[in-house]
Each structure stands twice: as C-alpha cells, then as structure tokens.
Backbone as CSV, one residue per row, in Angstrom:
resi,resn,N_x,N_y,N_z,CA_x,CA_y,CA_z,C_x,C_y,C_z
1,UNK,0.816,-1.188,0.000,0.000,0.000,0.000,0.863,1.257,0.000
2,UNK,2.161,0.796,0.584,2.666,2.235,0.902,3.468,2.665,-0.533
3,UNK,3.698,1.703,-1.152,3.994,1.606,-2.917,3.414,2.489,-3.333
4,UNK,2.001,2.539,-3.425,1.130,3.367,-4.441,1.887,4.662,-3.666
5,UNK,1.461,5.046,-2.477,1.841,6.547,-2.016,2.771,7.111,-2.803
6,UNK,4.093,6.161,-2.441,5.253,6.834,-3.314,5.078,6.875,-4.682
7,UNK,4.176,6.468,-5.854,4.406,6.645,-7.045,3.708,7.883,-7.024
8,UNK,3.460,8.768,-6.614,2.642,10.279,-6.177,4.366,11.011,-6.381
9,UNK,5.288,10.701,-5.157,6.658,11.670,-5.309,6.853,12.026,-6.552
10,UNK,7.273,12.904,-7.199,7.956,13.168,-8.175,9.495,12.852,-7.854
11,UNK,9.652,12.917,-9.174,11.068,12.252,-9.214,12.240,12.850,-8.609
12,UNK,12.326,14.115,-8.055,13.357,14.786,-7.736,13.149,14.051,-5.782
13,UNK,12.325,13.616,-5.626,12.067,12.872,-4.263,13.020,11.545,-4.067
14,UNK,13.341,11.010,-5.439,13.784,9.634,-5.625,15.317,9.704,-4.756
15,UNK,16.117,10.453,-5.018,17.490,10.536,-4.150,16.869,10.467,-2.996
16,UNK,16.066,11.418,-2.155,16.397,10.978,-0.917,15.603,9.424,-0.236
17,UNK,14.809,9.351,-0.972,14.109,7.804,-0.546,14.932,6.933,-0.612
18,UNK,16.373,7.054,-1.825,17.533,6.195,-1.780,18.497,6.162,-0.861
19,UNK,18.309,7.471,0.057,19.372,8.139,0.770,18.451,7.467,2.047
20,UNK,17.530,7.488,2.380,17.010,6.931,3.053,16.490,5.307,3.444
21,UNK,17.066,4.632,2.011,16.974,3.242,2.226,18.530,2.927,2.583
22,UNK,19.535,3.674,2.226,20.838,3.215,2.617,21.161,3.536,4.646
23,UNK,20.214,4.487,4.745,20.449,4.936,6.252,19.392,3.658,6.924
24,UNK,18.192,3.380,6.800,17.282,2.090,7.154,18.440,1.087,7.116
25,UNK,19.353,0.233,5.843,19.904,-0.830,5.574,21.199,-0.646,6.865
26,UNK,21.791,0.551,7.139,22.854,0.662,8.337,22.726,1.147,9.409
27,UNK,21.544,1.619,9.760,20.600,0.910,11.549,20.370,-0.067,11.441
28,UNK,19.615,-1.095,10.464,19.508,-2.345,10.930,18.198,-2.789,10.297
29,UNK,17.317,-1.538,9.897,15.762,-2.059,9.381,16.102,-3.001,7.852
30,UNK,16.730,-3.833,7.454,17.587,-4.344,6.675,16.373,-4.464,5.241
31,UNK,15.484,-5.012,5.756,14.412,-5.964,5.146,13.640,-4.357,4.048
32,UNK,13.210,-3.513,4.903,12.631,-2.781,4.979,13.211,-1.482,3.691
33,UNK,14.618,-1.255,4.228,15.423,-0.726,3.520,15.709,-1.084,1.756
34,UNK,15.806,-2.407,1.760,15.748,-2.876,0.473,15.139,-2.935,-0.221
35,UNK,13.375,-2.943,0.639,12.174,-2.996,-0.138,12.094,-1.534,-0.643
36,UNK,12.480,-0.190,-0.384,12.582,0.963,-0.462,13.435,0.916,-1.948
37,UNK,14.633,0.451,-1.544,15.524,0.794,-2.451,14.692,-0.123,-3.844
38,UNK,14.681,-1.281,-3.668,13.858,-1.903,-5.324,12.557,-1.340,-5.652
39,UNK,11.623,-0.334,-4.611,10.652,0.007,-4.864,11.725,1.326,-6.074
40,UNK,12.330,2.407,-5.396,12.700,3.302,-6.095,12.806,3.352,-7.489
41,UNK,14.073,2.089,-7.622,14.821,1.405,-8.887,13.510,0.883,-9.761
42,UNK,12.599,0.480,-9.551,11.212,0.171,-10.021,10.559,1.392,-10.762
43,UNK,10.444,2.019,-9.626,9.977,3.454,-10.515,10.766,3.874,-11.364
44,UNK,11.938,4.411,-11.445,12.989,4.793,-12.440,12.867,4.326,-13.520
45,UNK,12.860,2.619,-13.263,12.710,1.992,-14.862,11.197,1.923,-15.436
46,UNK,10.137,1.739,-14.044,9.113,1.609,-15.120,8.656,3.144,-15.542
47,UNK,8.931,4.119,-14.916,8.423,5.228,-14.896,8.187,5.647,-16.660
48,UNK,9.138,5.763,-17.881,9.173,5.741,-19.298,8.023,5.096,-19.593
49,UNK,7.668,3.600,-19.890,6.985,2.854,-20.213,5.640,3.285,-19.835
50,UNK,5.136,3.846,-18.373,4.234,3.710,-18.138,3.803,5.145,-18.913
51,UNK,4.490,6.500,-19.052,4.023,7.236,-19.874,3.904,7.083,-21.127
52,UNK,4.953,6.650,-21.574,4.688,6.037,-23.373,2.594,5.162,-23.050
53,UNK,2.415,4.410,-22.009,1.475,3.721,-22.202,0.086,4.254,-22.271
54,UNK,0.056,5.058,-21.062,-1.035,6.107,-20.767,-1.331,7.145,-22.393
55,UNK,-0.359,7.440,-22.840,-0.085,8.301,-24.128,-0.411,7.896,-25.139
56,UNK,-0.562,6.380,-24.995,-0.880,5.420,-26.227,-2.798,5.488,-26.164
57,UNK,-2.768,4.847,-25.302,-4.451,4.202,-24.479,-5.516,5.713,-25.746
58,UNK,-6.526,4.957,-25.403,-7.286,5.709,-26.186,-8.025,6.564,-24.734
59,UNK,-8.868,7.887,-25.001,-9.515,8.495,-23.994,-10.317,8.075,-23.483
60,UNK,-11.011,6.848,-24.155,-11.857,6.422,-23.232,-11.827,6.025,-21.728
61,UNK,-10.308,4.817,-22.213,-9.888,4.245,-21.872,-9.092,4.655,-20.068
62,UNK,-8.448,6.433,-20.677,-8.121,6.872,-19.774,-8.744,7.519,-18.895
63,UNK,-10.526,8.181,-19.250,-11.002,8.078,-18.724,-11.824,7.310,-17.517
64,UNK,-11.846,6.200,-17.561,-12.013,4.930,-16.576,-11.224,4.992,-15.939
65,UNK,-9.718,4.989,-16.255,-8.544,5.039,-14.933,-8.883,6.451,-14.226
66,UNK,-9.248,7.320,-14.641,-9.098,8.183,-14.077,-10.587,8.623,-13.128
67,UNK,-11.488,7.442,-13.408,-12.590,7.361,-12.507,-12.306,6.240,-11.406
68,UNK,-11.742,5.134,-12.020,-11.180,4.143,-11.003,-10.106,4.343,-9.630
69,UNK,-9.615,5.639,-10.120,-7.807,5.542,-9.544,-8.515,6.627,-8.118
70,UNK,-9.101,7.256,-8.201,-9.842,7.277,-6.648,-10.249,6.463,-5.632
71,UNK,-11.183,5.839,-6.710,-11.503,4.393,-5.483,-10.701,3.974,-5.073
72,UNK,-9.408,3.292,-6.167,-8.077,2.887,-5.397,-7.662,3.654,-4.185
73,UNK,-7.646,4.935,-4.375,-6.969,5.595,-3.442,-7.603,5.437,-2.018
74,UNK,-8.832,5.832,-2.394,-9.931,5.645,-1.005,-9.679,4.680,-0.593
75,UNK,-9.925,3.424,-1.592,-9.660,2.223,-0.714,-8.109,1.819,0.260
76,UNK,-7.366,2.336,-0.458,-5.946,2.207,-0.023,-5.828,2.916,1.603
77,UNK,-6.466,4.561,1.821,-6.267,5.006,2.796,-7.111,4.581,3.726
78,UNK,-8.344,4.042,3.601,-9.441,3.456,4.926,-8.820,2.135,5.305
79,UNK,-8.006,1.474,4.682,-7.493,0.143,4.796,-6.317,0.244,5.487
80,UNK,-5.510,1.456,5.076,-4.103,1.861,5.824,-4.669,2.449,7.162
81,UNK,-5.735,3.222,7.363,-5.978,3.861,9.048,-6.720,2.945,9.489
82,UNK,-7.990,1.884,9.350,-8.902,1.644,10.030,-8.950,-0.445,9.606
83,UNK,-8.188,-0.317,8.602,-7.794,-1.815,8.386,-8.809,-2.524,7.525
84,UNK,-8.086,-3.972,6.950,-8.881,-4.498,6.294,-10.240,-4.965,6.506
85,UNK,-10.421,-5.136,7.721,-12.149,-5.716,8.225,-12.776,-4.637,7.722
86,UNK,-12.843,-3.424,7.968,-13.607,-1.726,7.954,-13.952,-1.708,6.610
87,UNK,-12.742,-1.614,6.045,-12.950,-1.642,4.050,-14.201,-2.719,3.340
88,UNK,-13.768,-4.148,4.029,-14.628,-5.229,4.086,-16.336,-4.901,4.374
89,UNK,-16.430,-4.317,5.662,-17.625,-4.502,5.920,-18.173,-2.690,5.385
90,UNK,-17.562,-1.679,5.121,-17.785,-0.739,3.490,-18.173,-1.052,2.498
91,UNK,-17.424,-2.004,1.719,-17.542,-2.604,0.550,-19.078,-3.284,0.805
92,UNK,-19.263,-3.837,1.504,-20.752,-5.131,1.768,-21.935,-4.086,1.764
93,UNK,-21.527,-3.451,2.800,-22.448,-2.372,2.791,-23.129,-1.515,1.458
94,UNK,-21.816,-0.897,0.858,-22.444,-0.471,-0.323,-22.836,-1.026,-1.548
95,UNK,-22.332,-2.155,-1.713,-23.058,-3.276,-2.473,-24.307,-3.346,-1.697
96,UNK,-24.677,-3.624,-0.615,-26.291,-3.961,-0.818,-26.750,-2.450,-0.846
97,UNK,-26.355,-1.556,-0.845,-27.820,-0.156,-0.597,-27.243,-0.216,-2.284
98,UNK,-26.711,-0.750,-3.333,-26.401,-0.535,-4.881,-27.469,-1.376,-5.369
99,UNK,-27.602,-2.739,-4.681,-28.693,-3.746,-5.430,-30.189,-3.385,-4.639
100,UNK,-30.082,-3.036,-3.330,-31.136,-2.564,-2.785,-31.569,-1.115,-3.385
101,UNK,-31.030,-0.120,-4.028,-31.842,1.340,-4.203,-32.681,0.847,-5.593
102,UNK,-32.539,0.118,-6.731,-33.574,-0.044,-7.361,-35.050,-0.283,-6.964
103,UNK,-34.892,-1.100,-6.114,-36.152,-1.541,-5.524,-37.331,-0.685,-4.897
104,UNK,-35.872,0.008,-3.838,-36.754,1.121,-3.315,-37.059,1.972,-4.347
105,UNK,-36.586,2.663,-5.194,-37.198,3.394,-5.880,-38.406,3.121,-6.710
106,UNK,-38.542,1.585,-7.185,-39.779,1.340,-7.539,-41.011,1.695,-6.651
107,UNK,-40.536,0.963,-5.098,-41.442,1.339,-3.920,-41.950,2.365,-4.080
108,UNK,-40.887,3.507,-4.305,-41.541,5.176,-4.301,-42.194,5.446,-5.045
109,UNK,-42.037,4.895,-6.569,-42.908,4.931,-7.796,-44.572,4.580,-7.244
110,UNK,-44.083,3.392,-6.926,-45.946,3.276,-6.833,-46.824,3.302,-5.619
111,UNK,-45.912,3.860,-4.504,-46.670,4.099,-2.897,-46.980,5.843,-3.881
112,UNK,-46.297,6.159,-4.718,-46.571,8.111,-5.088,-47.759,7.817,-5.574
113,UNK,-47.674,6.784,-6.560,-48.539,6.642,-7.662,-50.450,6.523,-6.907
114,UNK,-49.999,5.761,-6.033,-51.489,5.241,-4.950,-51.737,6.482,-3.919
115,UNK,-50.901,7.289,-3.972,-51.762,8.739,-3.296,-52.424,9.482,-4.100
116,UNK,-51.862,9.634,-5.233,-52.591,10.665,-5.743,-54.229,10.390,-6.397
C-alpha cells in the first residue's frame, strides 16, 4: 500500500528515498530498507513505459482510470488507518444499498402513484 503513495513523489524525491533506504539498511531495518531501495529502482525503470502507455491508451480508456484511480486511493487510505475488516464490511455495505436502491425506488414509484 505504501507503494502506491510513493508513485505520487515526483522524481526529484527519488534521491532521498535512496538516501534513506541506505540509512534504514545501516541501523539495521535491513528488510525494509531494500524494499525501499527496489521500490525506487522500479519506478525509475518503469516510470518511461508507463508514460509512453497512458499516451498510447485511447480516452476512453483513460477516462475509466481516471474514474477508477480514486476508489483505489480511497480504498488504499481506509485500509491503511482503520484496516482491512472496515474496508470489508464498506464494501458489503455499499453493495447492498447498490442492489437494494432499485427496488426502493420502484417502492416510491408506486406508494406516489397510490396517493394521488
């Protein structure tokens, strides 16, 4: 999760996240440090590709990511403060008031319809 955050930095951020996985790797957070450093090196290389890709995509196309890539986000930060159960029982939730509001709205259709 904390991946996505950093693909937000711009690139002039990338030195010190490197500067900062070499200081993690010699306190001792070893594991942690490395995952930093191949996250970085990740971005660097995919960073080209993924603009050539976006540049390619048709508008539709980028339109959807760019309706989707919120939810991601939302979902990413209620899951990072309040955890996976919370997101879980969100998600359930708004799935049923999604399959449940048709209904009701029929309800309203014809409880209106029988007053008048």
């Amino acid at each position: 999760m904390l991946s996505l955050l950093l693909t937000f930095l711009p690139e002039e951020c990338w030195l010190l996240l490197l500067q900062l996985a070499g200081l993690l790797i010699i306190v001792g957070a070893r594991r942690t440090g490395f995952r930093l450093f191949g996250l970085v090196c990740l971005l660097a290389f995919a960073a080209p590709f993924l603009d050539s890709l976006l540049a390619a995509l048709p508008p539709e196309v980028v339109n959807l990511l760019i309706l989707i890539f919120p939810l991601l986000l939302i979902s990413l930060v209620v899951r990072l403060i309040f955890g996976r159960d919370v997101w879980a029982q969100l998600v359930g939730r708004l799935l049923y008031d999604l399959l449940r509001a048709p209904f009701r709205f029929l309800g309203w259709l014809w409880r209106g319809s029988r007053r008048i």
